[in-house]
One Martini backbone bead per residue (centre of mass of N, CA, C, O) as a GRO file, in nm:
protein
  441
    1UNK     BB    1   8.390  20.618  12.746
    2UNK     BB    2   8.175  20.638  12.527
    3UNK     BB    3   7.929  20.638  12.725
    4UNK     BB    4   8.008  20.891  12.867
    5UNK     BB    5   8.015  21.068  12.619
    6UNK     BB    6   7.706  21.048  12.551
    7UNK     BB    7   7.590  21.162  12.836
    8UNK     BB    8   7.705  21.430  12.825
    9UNK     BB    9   7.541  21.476  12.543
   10UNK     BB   10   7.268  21.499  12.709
   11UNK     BB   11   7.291  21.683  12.946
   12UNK     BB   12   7.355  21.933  12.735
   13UNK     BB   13   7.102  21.915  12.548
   14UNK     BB   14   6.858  21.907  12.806
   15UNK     BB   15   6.988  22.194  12.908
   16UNK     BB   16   6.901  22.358  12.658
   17UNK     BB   17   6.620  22.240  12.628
   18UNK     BB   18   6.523  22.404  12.886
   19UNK     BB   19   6.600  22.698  12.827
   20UNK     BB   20   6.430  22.726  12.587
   21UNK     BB   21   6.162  22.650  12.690
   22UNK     BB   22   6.187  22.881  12.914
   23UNK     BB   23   6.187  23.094  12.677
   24UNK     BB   24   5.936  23.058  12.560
   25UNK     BB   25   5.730  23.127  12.802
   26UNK     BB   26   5.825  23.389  12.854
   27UNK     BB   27   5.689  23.489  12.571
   28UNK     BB   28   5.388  23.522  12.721
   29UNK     BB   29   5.433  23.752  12.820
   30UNK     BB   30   5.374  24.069  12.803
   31UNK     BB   31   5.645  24.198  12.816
   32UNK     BB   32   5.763  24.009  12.607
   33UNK     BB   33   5.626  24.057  12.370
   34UNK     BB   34   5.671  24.374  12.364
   35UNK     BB   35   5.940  24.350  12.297
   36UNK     BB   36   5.898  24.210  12.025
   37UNK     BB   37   5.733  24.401  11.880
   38UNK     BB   38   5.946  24.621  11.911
   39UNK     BB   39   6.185  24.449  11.739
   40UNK     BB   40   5.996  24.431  11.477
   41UNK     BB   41   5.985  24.744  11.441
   42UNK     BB   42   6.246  24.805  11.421
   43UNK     BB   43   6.308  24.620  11.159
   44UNK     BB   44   6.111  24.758  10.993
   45UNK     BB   45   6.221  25.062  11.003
   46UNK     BB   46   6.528  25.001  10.879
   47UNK     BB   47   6.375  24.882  10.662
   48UNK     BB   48   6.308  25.170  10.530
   49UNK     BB   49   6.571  25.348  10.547
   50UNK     BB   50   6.752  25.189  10.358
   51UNK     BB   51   6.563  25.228  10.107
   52UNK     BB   52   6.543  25.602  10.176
   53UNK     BB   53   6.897  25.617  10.159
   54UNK     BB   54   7.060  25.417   9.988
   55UNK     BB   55   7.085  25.585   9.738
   56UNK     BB   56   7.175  25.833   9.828
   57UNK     BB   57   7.442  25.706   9.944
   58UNK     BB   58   7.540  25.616   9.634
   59UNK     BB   59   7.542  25.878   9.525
   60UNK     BB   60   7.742  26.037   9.718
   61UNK     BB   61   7.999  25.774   9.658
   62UNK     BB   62   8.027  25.853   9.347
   63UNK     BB   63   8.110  26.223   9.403
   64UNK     BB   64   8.389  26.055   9.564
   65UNK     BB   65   8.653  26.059   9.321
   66UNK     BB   66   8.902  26.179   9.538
   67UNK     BB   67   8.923  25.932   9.715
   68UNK     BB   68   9.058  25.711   9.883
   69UNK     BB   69   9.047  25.390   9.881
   70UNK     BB   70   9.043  25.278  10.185
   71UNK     BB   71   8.740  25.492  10.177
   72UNK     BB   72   8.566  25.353   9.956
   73UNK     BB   73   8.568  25.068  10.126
   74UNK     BB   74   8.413  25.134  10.377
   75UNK     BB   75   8.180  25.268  10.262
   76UNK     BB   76   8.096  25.004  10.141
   77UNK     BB   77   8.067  24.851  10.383
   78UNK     BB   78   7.842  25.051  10.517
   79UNK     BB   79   7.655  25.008  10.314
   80UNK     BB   80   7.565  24.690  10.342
   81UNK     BB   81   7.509  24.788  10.648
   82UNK     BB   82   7.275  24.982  10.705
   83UNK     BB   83   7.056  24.814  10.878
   84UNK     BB   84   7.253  24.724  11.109
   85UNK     BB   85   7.252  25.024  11.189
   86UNK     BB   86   6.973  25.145  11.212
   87UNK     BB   87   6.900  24.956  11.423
   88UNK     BB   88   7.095  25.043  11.641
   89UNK     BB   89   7.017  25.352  11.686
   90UNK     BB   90   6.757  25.255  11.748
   91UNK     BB   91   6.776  25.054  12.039
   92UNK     BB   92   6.916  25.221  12.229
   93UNK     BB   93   6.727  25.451  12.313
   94UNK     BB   94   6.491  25.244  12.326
   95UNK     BB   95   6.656  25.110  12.592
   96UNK     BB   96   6.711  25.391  12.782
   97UNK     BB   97   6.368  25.469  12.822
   98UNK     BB   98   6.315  25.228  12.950
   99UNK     BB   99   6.480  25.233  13.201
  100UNK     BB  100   6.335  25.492  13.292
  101UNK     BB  101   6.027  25.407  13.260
  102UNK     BB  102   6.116  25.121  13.363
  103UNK     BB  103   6.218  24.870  13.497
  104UNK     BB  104   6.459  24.626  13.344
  105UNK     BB  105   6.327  24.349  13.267
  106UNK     BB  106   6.135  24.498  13.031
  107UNK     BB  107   6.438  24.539  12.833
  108UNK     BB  108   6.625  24.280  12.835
  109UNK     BB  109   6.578  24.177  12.532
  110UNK     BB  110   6.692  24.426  12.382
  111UNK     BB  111   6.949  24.450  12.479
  112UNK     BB  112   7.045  24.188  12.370
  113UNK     BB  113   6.989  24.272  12.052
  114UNK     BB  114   7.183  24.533  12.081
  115UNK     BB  115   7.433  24.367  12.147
  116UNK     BB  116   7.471  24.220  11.920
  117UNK     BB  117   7.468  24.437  11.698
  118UNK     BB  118   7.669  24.549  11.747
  119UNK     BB  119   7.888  24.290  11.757
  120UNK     BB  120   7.850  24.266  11.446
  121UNK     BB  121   7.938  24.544  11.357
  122UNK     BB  122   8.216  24.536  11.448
  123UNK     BB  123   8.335  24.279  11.349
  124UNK     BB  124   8.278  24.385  11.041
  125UNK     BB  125   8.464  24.618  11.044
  126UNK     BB  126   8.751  24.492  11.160
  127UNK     BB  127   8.770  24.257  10.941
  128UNK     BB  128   8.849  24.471  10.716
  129UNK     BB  129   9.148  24.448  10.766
  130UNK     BB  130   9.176  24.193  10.632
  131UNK     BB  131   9.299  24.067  10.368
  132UNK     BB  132   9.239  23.818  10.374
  133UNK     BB  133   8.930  23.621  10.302
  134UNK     BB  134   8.915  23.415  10.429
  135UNK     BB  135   9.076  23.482  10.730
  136UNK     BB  136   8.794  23.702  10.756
  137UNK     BB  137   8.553  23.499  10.777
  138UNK     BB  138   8.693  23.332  11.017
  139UNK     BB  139   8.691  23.543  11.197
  140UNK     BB  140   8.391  23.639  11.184
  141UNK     BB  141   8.210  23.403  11.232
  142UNK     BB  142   8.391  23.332  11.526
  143UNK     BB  143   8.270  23.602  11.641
  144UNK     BB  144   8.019  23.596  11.634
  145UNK     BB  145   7.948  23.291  11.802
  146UNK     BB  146   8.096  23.387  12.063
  147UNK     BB  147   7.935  23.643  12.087
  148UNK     BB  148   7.648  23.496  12.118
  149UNK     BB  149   7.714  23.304  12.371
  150UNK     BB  150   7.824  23.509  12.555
  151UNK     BB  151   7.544  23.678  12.573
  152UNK     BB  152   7.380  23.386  12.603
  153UNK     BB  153   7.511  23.187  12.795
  154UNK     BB  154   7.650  22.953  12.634
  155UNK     BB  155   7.960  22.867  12.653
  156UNK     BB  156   8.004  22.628  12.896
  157UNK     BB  157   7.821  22.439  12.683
  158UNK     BB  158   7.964  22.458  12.422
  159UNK     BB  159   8.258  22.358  12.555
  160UNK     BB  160   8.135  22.080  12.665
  161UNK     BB  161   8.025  21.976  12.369
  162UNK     BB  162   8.299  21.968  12.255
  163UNK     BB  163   8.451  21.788  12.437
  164UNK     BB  164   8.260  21.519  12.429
  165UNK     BB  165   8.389  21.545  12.156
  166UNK     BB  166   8.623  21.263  12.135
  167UNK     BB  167   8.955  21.114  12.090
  168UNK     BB  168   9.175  20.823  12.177
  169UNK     BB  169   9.580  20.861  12.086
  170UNK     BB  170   9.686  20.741  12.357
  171UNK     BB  171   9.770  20.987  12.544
  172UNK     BB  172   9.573  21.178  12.353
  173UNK     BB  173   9.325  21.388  12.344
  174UNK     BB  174   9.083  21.462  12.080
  175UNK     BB  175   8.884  21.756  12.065
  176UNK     BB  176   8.659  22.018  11.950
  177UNK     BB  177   8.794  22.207  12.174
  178UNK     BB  178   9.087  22.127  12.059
  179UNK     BB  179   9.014  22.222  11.748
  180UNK     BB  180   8.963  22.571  11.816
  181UNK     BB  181   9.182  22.619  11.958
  182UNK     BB  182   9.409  22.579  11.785
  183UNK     BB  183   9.289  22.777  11.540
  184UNK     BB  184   9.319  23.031  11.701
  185UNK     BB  185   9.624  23.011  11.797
  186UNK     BB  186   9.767  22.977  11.517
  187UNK     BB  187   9.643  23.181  11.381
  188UNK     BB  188   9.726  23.410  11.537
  189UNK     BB  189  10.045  23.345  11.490
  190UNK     BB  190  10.022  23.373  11.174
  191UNK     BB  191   9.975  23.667  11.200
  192UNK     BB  192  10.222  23.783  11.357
  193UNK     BB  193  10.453  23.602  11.157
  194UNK     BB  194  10.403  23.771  10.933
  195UNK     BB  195  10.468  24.024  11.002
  196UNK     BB  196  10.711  24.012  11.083
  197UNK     BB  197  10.825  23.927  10.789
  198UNK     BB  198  10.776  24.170  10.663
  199UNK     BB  199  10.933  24.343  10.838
  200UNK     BB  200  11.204  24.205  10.786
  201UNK     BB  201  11.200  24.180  10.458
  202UNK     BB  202  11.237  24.534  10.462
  203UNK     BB  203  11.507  24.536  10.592
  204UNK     BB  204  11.652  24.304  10.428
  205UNK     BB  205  11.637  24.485  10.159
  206UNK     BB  206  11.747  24.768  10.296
  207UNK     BB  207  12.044  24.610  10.297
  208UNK     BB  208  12.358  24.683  10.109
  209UNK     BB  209  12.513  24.459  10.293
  210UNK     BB  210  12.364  24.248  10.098
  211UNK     BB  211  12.305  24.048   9.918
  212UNK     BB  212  12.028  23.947   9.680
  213UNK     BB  213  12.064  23.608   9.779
  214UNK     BB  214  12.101  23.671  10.083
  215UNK     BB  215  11.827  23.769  10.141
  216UNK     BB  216  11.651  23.576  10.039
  217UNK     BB  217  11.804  23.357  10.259
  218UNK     BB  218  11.696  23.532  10.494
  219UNK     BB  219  11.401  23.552  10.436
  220UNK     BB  220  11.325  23.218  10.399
  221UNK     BB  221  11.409  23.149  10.708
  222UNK     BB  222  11.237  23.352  10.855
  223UNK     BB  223  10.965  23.218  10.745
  224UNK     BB  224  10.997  22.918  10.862
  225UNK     BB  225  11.033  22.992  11.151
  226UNK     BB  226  10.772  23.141  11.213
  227UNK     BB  227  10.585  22.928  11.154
  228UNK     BB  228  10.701  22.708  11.301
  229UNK     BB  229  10.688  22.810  11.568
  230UNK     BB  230  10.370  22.889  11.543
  231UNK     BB  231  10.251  22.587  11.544
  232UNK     BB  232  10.393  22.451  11.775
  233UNK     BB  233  10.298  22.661  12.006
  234UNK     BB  234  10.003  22.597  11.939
  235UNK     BB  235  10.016  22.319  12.065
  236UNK     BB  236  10.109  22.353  12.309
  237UNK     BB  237   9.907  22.542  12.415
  238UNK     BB  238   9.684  22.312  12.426
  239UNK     BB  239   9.854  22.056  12.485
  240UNK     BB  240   9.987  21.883  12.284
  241UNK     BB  241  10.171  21.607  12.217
  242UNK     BB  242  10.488  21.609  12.009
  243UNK     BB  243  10.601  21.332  12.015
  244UNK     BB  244  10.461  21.145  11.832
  245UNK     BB  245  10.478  21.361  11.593
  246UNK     BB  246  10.773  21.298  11.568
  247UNK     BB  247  10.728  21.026  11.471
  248UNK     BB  248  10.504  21.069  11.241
  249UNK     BB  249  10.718  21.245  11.098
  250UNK     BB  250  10.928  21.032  11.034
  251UNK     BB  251  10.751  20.860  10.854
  252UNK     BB  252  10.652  21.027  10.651
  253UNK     BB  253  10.913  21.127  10.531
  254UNK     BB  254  11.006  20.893  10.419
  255UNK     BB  255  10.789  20.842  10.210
  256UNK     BB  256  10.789  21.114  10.068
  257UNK     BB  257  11.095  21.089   9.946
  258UNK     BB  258  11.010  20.913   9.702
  259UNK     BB  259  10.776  21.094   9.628
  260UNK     BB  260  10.984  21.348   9.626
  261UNK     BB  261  11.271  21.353   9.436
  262UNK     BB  262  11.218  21.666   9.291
  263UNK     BB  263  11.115  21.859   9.535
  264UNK     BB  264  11.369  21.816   9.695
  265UNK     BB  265  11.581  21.894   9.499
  266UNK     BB  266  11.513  22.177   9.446
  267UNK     BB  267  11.526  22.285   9.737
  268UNK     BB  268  11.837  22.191   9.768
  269UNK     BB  269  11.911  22.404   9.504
  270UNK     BB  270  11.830  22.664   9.604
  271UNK     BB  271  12.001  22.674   9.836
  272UNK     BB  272  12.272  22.658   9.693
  273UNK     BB  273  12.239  22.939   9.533
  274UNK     BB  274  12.196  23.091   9.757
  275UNK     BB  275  12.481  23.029   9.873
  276UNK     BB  276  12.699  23.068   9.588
  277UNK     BB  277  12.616  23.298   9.403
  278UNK     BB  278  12.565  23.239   9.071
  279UNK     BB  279  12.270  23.356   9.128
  280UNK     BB  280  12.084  23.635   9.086
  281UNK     BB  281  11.899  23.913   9.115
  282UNK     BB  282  11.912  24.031   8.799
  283UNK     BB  283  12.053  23.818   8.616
  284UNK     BB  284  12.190  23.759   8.279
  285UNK     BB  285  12.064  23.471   8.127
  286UNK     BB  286  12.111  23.143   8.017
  287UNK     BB  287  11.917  22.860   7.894
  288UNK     BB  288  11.935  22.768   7.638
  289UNK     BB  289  11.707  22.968   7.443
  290UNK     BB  290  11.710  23.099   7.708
  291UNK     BB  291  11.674  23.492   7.787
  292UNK     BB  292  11.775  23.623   8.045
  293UNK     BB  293  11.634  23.779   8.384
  294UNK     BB  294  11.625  23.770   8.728
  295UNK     BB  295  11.342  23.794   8.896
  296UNK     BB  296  11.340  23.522   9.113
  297UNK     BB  297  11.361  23.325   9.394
  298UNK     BB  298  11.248  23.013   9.472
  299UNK     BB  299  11.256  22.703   9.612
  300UNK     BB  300  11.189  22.581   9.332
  301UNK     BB  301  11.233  22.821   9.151
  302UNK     BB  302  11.295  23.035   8.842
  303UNK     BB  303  11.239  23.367   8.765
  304UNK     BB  304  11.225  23.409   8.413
  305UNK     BB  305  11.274  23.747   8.196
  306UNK     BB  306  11.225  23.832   7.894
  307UNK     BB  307  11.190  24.050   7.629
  308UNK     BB  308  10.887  23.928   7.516
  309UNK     BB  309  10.749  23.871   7.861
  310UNK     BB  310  10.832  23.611   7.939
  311UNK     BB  311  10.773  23.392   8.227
  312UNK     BB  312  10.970  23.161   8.338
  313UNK     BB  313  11.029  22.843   8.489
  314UNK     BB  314  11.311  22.726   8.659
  315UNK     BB  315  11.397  22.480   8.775
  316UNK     BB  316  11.681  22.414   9.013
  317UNK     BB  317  11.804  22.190   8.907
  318UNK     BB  318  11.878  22.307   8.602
  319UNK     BB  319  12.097  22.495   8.719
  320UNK     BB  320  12.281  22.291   8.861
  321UNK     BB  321  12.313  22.089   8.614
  322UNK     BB  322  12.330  22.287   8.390
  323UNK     BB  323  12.436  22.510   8.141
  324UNK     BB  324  12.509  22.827   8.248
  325UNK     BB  325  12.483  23.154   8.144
  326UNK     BB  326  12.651  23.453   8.295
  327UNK     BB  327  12.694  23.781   8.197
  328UNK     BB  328  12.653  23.838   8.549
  329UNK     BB  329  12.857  23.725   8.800
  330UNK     BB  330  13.117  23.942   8.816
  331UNK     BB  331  13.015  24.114   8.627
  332UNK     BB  332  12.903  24.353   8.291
  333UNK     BB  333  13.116  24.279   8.089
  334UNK     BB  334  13.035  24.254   7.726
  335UNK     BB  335  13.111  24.057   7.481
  336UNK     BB  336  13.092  24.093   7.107
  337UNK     BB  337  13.023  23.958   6.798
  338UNK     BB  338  13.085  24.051   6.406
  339UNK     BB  339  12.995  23.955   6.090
  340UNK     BB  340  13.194  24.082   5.787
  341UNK     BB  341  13.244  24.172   5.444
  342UNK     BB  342  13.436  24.271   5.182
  343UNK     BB  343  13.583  24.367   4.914
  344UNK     BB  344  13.908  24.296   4.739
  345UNK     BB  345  13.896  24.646   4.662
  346UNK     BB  346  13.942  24.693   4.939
  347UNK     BB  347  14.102  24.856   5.200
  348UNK     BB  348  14.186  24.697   5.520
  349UNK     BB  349  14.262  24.910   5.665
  350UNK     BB  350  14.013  25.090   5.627
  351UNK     BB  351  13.784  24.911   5.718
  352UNK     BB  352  13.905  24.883   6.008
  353UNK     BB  353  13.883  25.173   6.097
  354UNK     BB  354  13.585  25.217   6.057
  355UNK     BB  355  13.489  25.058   6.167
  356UNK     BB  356  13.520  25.088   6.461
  357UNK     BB  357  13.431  25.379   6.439
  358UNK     BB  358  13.131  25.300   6.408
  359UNK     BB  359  13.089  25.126   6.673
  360UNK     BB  360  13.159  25.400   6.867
  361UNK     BB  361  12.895  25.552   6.789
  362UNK     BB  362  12.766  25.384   7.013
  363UNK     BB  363  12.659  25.385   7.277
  364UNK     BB  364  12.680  25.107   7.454
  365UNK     BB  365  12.944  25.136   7.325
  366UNK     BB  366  13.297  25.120   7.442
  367UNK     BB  367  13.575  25.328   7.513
  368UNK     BB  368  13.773  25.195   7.734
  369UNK     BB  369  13.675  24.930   7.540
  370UNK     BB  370  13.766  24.889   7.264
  371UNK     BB  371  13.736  24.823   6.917
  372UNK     BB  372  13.797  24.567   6.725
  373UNK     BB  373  13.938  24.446   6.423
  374UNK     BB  374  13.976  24.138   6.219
  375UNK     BB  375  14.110  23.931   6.031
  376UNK     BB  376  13.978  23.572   5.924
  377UNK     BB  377  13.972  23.574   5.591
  378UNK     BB  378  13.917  23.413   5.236
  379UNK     BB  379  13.682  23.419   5.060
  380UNK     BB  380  13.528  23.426   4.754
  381UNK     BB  381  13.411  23.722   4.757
  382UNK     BB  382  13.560  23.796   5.022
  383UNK     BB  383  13.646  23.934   5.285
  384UNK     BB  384  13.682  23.848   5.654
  385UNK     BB  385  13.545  23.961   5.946
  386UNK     BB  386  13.568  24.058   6.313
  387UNK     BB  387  13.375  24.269   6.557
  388UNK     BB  388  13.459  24.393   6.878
  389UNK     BB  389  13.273  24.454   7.176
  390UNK     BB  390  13.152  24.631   7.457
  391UNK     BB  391  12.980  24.609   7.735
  392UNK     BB  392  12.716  24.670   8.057
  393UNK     BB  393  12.409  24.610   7.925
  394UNK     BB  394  12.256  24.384   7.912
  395UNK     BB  395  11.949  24.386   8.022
  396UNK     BB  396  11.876  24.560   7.711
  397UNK     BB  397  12.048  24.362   7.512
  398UNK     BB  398  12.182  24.200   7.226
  399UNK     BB  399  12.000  24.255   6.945
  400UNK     BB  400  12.007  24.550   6.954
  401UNK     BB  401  12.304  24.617   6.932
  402UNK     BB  402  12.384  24.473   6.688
  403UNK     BB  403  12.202  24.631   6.478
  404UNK     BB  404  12.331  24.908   6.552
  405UNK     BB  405  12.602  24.816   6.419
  406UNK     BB  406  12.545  24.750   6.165
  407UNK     BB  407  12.398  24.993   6.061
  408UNK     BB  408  12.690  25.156   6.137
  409UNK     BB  409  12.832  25.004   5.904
  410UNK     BB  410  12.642  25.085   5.679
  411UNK     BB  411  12.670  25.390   5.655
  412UNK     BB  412  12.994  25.380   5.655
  413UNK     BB  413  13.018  25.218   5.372
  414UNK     BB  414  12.864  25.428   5.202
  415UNK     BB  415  13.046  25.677   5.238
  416UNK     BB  416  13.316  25.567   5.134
  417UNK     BB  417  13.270  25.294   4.939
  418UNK     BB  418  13.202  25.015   5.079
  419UNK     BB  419  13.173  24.690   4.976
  420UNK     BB  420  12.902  24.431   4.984
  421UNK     BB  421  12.919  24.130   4.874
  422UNK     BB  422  12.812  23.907   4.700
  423UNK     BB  423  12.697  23.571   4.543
  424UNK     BB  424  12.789  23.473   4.199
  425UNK     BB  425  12.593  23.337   3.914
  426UNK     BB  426  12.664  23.154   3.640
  427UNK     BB  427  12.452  23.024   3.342
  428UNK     BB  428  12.518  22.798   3.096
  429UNK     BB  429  12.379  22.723   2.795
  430UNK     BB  430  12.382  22.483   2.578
  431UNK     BB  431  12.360  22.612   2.245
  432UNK     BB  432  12.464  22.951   2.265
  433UNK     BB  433  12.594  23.003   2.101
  434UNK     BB  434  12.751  23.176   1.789
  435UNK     BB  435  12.680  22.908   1.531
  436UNK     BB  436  12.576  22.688   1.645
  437UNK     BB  437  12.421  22.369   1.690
  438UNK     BB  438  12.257  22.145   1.735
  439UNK     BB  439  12.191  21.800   1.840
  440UNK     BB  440  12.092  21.523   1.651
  441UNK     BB  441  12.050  21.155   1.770
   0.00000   0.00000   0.00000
């Protein structure tokens, strides 16, 4: 099997290394000089034009300062491709000039050039619709190659060579042809895929009777499925055989799951925040240290924004094994207490009715669910008290609004006369009374 395939791959070679022999002899006749000389001079008019008008043309892309992003990006692209563009405009015109004076045959070179040229202007333009860099690059690539091959009638023999370099895997063939084929249908469908995606993840998020969570868990789905699907139609597509692969693929998932043991429980653990609606984006929570709001929810982990802009990303595994606080789970309405103390020479029914009076002055302390104060205790200098309020709007901030209360407690008690005690020492040195000695033994 390898020695045929060794013959096939000398046959291609030989025959298509006939055809360029046959192709450079021809180069010696007159005409086809001629139209050689024609091609080069045309190739140095176009760059002489890029030289001539190159500069004028970014100097006038430069004050058209109010056009739209995605038309200053054609014309760079445009600008940079000047010579084939110069090029194009030029050779076709003497393509058609020369076909109604001479013969058709005496024309063919140019043709192919022109053809040629077009078609890598045009790929090179369409393909810059392509938002992906890499799969922009593979696409264009992969295009000039296929499309030089068909113009110069050498498909035939290209897929022929790709064919004959195979290897067998059981009883599925592998060769280079059928992993061009592969990579152009799955890209195909993965391109595809992703569209239908971005469409369906728009709409299902602007679905109002969908929760936060299940739009996640049904984007997250969506797109599992699409891809996996575009892979496997793929493959189907060019003929492999994917009962192997099932095999193959379930033996290596079980090595994988020892050593991947940690992103797998994020993985399913992901999958339950989802399903239980515990956290949802937009929630606010707690978790150790750490304090904010849920930005997005991810396979692997969950993306949470603190106040001072930092984002944690906290694996999904610890917000199922660890203690969170949410919050925002069932509601938002939120309590707060603060603690502060009067001297004892204050009267505390006056001390309790300001307080609240205070606290309720604050915009985002609720006044449907008002402010309470209680005495909590007899401390050294002070009555000691706790005032607590609701609120509603924790993603606003918790240490800000405690400090407005607090704020707001000290202006109501400097205007009534309410003193806030410190504690106070006194330190007396043996030997200063007046009248003593001191001792000396």
């Amino acid at each position: 099997m390898e020695g045929d395939a060794v013959s096939v791959t000398q046959d291609i070679v030989l025959a298509v290394w006939g055809q360029a022999e046959l192709f450079l002899w021809s180069m010696l006749r007159p005409w086809n000089a001629y139209q050689l000389g024609i091609l080069l001079a045309l190739l140095f008019a176009a760059f002489l034009l890029e030289r001539l008008l190159g500069p004028a043309c970014r100097e006038w892309m430069r004050q058209r300062e109010g056009w739209p992003k995605w038309r200053m990006r054609l014309l760079v692209m445009l600008h940079r491709r000047l010579r084939l563009i110069f090029f194009v405009m030029l050779i076709w015109p003497v393509c058609w000039i020369m076909r109604e004076v001479t013969w058709p045959s005496r024309s063919y070179l140019l043709a192919i050039a022109g053809e040629l040229a077009l078609a890598w202007l045009v790929i090179a333009i369409v393909t810059r619709l392509i938002g992906n860099s890499l799969l922009r690059s593979l696409v264009r690539y992969a295009g000039w190659t296929w499309v030089t091959l068909s113009i110069l009638n050498l498909t035939h023999e290209a897929q022929a060579l790709l064919d004959s370099a195979a290897i067998d895997v059981g009883e599925t063939r592998f060769s280079l042809w059928l992993v061009v084929q592969a990579v152009i249908v799955i890209g195909a469908l993965i391109v595809v895929a992703r569209f239908t995606a971005r469409v369906t993840s728009a709409r299902v998020r602007s679905n109002e009777d969908l929760s936060p969570s299940m739009q996640v868990l049904v984007v997250k789905f969506m797109q599992v499925l699409l891809y996996g699907a575009a892979f496997f139609i793929g493959l189907r597509t060019v003929g492999v055989d994917l009962t192997g692969l099932a095999v193959l693929s379930g033996a290596i998932g079980v090595g994988l799951g020892f050593g991947l043991q940690k992103v797998v429980s994020n993985l399913v653990s992901g999958i339950i925040i989802l399903l239980d609606k515990s956290i949802k984006p937009g929630d606010v929570i707690s978790l150790g240290e750490t304090f904010g709001w849920i930005n997005s929810l991810g396979a692997r982990y969950v993306s949470i924004t603190t106040r001072d802009g930092r984002e944690y990303l906290i694996p999904n595994e610890d917000l199922i094994t660890g203690q969170v606080v949410n919050w925002s789970h069932s509601n938002d309405f939120v309590r707060l207490d603060i603690y502060f103390g009067t001297a004892y020479g204050d009267d505390p029914h006056k001390v309790r009715k300001i307080a609240v009076e205070a606290a309720m002055s604050v915009g985002r302390v609720l006044n449907e669910r008002p402010p309470v104060c209680h005495i909590v205790g007899f401390g050294d200098s002070s009555v000691d008290y706790i005032l607590r309020f609701w609120i509603r709007d924790p993603t606003q901030g918790l240490t800000n609004i405690r400090g407005n209360v607090y704020l707001a407690l000290w202006d109501a008690f400097q205007e009534h006369g309410i003193s806030i005690p410190f504690p106070q020492r006194e330190v007396r040195m043996l030997g200063d009374e007046p009248g003593s000695e001191p001792k000396i033994g």
